[in-house]
C-alpha positions in Angstrom: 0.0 0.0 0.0 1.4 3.2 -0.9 2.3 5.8 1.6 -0.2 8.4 0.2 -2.8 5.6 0.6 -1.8 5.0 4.2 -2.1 8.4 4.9 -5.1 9.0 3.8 -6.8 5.7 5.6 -4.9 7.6 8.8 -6.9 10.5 8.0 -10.4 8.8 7.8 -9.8 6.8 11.0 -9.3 10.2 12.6 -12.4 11.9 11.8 -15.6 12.6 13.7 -18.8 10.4 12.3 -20.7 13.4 12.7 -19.2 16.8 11.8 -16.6 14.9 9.4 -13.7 16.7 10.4 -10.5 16.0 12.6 -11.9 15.0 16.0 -11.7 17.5 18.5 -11.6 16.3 22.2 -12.4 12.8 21.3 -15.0 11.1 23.2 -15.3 7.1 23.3 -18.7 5.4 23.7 -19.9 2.1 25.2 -19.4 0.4 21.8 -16.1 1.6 20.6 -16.7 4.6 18.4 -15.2 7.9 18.5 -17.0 11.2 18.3 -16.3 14.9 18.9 -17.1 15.7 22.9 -19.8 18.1 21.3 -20.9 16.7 18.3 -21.7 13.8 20.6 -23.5 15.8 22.9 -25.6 17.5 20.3 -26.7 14.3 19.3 -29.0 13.5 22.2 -30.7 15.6 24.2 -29.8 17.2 27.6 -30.2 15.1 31.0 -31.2 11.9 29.1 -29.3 9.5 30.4 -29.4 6.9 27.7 -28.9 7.4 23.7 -28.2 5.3 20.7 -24.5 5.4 19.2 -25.1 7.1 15.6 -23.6 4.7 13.7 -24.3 1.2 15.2 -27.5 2.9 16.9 -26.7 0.6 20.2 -28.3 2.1 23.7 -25.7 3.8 25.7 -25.2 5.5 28.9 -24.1 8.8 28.8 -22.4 8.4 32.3 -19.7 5.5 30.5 -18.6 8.5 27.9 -14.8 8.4 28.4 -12.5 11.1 26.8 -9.7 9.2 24.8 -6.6 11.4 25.5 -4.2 9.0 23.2 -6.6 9.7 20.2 -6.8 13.0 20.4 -2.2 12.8 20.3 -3.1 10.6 17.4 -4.8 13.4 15.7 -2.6 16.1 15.8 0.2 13.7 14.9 -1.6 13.1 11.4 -2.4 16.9 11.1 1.3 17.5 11.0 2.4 14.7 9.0 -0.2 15.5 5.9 0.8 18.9 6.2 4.6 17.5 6.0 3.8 15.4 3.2 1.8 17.8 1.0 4.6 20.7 0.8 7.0 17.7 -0.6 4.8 15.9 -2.5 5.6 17.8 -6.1 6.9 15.0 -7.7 4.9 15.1 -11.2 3.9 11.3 -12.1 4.6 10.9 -15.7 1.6 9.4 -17.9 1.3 8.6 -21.2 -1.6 9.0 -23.8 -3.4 5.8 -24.1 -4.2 6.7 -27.8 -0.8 8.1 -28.9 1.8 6.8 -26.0 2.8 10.5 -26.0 3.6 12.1 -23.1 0.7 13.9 -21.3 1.0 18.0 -21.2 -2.2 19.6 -21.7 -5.5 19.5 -20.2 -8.9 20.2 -21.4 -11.2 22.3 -19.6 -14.6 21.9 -21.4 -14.5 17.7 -21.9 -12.2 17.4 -18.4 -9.7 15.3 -20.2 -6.0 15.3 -20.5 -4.1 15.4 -23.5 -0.7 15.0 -25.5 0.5 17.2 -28.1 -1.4 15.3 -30.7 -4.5 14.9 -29.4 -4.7 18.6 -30.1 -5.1 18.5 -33.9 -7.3 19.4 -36.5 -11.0 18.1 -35.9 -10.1 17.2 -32.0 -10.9 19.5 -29.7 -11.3 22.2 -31.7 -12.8 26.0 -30.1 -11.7 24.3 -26.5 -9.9 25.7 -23.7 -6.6 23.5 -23.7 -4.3 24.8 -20.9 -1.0 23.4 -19.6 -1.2 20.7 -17.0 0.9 22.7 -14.0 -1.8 25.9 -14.9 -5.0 23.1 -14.8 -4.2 21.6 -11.8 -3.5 24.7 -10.3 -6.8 26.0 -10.7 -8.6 22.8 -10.2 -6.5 22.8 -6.8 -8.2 26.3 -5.7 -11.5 25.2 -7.1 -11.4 21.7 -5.4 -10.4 23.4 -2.2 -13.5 26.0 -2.2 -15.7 22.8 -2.8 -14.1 21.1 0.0 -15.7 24.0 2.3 -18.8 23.8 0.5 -18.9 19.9 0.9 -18.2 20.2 4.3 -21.1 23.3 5.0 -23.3 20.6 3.1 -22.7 17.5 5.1 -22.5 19.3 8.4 -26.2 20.6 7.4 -26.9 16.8 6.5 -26.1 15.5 9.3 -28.1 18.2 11.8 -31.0 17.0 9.6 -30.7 13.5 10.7 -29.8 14.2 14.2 -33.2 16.3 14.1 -34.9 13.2 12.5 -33.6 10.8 15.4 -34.7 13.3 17.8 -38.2 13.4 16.2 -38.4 9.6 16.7 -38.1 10.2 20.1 -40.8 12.8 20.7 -43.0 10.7 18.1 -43.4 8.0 21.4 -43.6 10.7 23.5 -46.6 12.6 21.8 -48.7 9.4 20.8 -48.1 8.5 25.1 -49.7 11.3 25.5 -52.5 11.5 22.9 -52.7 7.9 24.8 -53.5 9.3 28.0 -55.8 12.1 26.9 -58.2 9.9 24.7 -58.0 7.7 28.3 -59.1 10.6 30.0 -62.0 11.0 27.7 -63.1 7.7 27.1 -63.6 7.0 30.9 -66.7 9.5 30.7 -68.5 7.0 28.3 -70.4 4.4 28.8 -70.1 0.5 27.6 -71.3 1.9 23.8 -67.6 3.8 23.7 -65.5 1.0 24.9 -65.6 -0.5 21.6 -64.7 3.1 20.2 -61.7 3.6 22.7 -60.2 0.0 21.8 -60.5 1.1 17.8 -59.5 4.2 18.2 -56.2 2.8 20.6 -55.9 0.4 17.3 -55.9 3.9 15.1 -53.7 5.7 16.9 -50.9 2.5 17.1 -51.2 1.6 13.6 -50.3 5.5 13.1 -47.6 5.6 15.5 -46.1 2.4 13.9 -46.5 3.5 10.6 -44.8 7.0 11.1 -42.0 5.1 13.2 -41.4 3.0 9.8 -41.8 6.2 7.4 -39.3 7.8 10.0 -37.0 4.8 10.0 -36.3 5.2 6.6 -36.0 8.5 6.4 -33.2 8.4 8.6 -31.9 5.4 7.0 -32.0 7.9 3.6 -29.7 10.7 5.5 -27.5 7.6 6.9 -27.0 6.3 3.5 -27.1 10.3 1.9 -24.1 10.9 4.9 -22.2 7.6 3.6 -22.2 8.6 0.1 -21.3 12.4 0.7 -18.5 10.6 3.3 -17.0 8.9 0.4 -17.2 11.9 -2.1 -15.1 13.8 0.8 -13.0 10.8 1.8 -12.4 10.6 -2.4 -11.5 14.5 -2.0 -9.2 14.2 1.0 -7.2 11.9 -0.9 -7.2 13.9 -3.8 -5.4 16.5 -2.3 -2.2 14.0 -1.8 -2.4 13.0 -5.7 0.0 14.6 -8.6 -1.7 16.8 -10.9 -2.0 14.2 -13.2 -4.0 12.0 -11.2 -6.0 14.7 -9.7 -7.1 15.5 -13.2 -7.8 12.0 -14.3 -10.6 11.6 -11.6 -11.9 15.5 -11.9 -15.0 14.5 -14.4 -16.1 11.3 -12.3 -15.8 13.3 -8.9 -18.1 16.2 -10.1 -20.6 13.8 -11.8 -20.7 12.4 -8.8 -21.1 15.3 -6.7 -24.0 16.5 -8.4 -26.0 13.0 -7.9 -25.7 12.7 -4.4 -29.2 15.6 -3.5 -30.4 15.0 0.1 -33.3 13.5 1.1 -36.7 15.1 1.8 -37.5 15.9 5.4 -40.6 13.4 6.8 -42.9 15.5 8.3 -43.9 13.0 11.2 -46.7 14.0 12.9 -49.5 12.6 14.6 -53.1 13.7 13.8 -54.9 14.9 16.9 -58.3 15.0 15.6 -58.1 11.3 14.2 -59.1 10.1 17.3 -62.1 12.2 19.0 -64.9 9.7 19.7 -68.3 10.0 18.4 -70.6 12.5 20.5 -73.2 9.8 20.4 -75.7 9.0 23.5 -74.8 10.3 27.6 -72.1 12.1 25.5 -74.5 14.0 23.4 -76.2 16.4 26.0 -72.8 16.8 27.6 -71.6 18.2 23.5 -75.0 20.3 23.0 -74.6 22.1 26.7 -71.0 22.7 26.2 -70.9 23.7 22.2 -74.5 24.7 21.8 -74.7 28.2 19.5 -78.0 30.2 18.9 -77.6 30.6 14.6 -80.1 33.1 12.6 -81.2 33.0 9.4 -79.3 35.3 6.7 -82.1 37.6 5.0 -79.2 38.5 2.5 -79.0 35.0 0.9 -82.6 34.1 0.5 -84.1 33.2 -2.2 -86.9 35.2 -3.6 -89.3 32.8 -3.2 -88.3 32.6 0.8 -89.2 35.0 3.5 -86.9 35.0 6.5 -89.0 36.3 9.5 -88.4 40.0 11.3 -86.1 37.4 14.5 -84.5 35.6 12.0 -85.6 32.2 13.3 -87.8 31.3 10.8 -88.5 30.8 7.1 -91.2 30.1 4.9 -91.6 29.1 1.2 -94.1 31.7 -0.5 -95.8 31.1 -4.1 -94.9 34.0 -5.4 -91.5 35.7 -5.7 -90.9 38.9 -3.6 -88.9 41.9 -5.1 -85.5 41.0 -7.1 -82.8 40.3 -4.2 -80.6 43.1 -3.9 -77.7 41.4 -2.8 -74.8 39.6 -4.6 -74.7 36.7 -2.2 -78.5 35.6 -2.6 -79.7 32.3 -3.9 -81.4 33.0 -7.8 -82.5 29.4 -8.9 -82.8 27.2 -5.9 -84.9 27.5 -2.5 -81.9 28.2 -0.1 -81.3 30.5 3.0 -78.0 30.0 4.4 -77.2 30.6 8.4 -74.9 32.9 10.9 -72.7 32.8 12.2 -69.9 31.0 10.0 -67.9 28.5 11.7 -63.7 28.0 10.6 -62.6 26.0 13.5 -64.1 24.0 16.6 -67.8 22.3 17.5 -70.8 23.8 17.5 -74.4 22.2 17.9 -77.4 24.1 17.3 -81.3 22.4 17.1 -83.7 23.1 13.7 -87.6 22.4 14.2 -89.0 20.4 11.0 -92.2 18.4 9.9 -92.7 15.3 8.5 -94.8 16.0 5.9 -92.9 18.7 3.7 -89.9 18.2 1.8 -87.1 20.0 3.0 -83.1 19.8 3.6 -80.9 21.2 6.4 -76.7 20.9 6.9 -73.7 23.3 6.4 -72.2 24.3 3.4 -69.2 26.3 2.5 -69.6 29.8 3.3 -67.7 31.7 0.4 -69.5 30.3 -2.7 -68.9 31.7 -5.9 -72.2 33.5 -7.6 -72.4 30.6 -10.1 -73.2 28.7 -6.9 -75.7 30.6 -6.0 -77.3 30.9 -9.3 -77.2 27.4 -9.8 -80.6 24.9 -9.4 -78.2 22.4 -7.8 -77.0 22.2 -4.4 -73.7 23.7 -4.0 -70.3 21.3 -4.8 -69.0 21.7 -0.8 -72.5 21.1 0.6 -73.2 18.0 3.3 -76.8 18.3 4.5 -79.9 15.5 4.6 -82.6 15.9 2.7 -86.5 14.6 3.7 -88.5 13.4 1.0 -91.6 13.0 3.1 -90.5 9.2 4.2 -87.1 8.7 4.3 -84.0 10.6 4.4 -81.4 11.0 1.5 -78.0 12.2 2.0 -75.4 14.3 -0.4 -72.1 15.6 -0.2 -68.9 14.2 -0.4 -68.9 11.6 1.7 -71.7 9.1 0.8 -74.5 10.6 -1.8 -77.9 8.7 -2.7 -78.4 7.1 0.9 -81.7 6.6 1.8 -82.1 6.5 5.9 -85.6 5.9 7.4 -87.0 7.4 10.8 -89.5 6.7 13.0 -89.7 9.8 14.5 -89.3 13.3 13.2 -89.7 16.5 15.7 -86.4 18.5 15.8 -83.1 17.6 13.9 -79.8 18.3 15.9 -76.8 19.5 14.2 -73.2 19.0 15.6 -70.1 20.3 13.6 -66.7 19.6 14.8 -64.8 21.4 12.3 -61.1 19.8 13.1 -62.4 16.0 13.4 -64.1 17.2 9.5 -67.2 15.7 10.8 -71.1 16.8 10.8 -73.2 14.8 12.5 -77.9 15.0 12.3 -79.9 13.4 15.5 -83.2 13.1 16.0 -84.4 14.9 19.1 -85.4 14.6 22.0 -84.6 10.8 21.3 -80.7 11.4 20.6 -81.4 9.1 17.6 -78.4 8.9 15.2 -79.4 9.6 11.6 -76.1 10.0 10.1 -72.7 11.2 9.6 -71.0 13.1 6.8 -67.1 12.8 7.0 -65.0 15.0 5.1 -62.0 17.6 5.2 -63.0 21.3 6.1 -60.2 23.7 4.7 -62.7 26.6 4.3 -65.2 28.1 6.5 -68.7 26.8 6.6 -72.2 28.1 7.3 -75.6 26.7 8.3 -77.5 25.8 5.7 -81.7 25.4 4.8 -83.5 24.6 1.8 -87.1 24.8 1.3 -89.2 23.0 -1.7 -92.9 23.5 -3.0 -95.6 23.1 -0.3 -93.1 22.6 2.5 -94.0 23.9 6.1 -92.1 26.6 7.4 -88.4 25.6 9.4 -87.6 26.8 13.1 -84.4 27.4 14.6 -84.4 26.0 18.5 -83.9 28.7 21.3 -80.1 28.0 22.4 -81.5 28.8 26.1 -84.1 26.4 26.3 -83.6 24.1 23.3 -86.8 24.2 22.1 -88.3 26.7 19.3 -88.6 30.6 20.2 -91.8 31.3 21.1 -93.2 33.2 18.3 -96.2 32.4 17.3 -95.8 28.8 15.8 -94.3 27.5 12.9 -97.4 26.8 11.3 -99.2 30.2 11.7 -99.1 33.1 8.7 -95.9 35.1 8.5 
């Protein structure tokens, strides 16, 4: 083995696993590798006691850390020799051309190649920067070395990325312990009908946590292979440096197509979803929800259609025969029956009560607030609408979650509405019974409103006192507006 090889093997066993560079107070772990004292440190985080070595990701106790005095004397001896053996290593290796045994004296810069004096001829070459050797390698030298920074910057930045990653393993387990003992915490307030819920929901959030730990895994295992490949790149450099000209040239095209192949690897966002696990507010839970999140909502005289007339409280609306005046406002419904609620709802739960009959044909749910005027000139209900529509015997259900389902009820007095915005759920019961109709689940990115719709010899619709729960007192549903 050559002493320019030995050297630079000397060199590698010398460096930090972490930072890449010449270890600085060297540290030695339970399982035999060697780190800097604060790279090491900045690996785990303060006060925990036990870590995994990054590289053969063993556990180890941070109190059996010993500082390795005889490696660090080992280090600053190889400083001094490479420094000793680059000033005298000037010797020019002579090479010949493969294609006209010529002795090689020129390089060029645009293919990367060296050259003899023939290889410069007519149709070879030709319009290229050819320079002398000595004046190539002397600029490849300065380039190479501002590279080496840059290389250095890069896998320093790297290799904070995985630590980061590693560290976000860690506070993964920590965070779903935690989601653990919250849902607990809820769950105990339920009967025997949420049991069932808290074991699937458990299931959910493991299956989560597991899969995140894998996605996580390899991520890290990315950056560890991205730091291994960038380690040989600068290992490959390092040596580089002890190499004639000539040799330093003949490996300058493979280093830099190399270097530009080697990106990093996209950051795994791992994080758990809070709001994949609230249970359903269904039975003893349900008049806990409505006293908590129940909001008094009004009808919006603005977006009515002509052919409905919101009352002078806004708590009621009726379907009339004949159109009243033009609407004056942008934001009212042309073509279809539709009134839409306030207030408008972006985040949270809210429950609010609507007073219906059997015998009309009407629909009630949210629908997104900021529609477009096409939407409100259209016949059809809007694209982002989830409500339940009563057909006189049955129930059918539109929006994105489950359209043309046909639910039947025995009983039909007031319809319940609970939104919980973040869980992307709306939920209709039928009330006083706390009978489940359904559930529309979906994702809510924009803000949503209350929403009513009225069809062709359908009774008036009531919106339920949020003080009492029942419908204001004012005058009946039934009786002339």
């Amino acid at each position: 083995m050559s002493q320019a090889s030995n050297l630079t093997r000397l060199q590698a066993e010398t460096k930090c696993n972490i930072c890449l560079e010449d270890l600085k107070r060297p540290v030695t772990t339970e399982c035999g590798h060697n780190f800097c004292h604060t790279c090491l440190r900045s690996s785990y985080e303060q006060g925990q006691e036990l870590y995994r070595c990054p590289i053969c990701r063993q556990p180890c106790n941070e109190r059996n850390l010993s500082n390795n005095d005889q490696l660090e004397v080992i280090v600053k001896s190889a400083q001094v020799l490479y420094s000793l053996t680059s000033k005298s290593n000037s010797q020019e290796t002579s090479t010949r051309c493969d294609q006209h045994n010529q002795v090689l004296t020129f390089f060029c810069e645009d293919d990367l190649q060296l050259l003899c004096d023939q290889c410069i001829g007519p149709g070879s070459h030709n319009n290229h920067q050819v320079t002398p050797i000595a004046q190539a390698a002397s600029h490849h030298r300065r380039k190479l070395h501002r590279l080496t920074k840059s290389l250095q910057k890069k896998l320093k930045e790297v290799n904070q990325l995985k630590i980061l990653q590693i560290k976000k393993s860690q506070k993964l387990r920590q965070q779903a312990e935690a989601q653990r003992k919250e849902l607990n915490s809820e769950f105990q307030q339920l009967s025997q009908f949420l049991n069932r819920e808290q074991k699937t929901a458990f299931s959910r959030l493991k299956d989560e946590e597991r899969d995140l730990k894998q996605k996580l895994s390899e991520n890290i295992a990315a950056f560890e292979n991205h730091v291994s490949t960038v380690r040989e790149l600068f290992s490959h450099m390092v040596a580089g440096r002890a190499h004639s000209d000539v040799e330093m040239l003949s490996t300058v095209k493979d280093f830099h197509q190399k270097l530009l192949s080697v990106p990093p690897p996209d950051i795994f966002p791992a994080q758990i979803r809070r709001e994949a696990y609230n249970f359903p507010p269904q039975y003893s839970a349900l008049q806990k929800l409505i006293q908590r999140f129940r909001v008094q909502v009004t009808l919006d005289p603005e977006t009515a259609h002509p052919n409905l007339l919101v009352s002078e409280d806004r708590q009621r609306v009726s379907l009339l025969k004949k159109k009243q005046d033009p609407p004056s406002s942008s934001e009212s419904f042309t073509d279809s029956p539709v009134v839409l609620g306030i207030p408008i709802f972006n985040s949270g739960r809210h429950y609010w009560e609507v007073k219906v009959t059997k015998t009309s044909e009407w629909a009630i749910g949210i629908c997104q607030a900021n529609l477009s005027p096409g939407a409100r000139q259209s016949s059809s209900a809007p694209e982002k609408c989830w409500r339940i529509l009563w057909q006189g015997d049955c129930f059918v259900v539109s929006g994105s979650a489950d359209p043309n389902s046909k639910l039947k009820v025995t009983t039909l007095r007031n319809i319940g509405v609970f939104l919980d915005y973040e869980l992307g759920e709306v939920s209709f019961y039928s009330m006083p019974e706390k009978s489940h109709i359904y559930t529309f689940r979906d994702t809510f990115t924009e803000p949503v409103c209350p929403y009513f719709y009225l069809r062709l010899h359908s009774e008036p619709l009531g919106l339920c006192s949020a003080s009492d729960g029942g419908p204001k007192p004012t005058g009946g549903l039934n009786s002339d507006i």
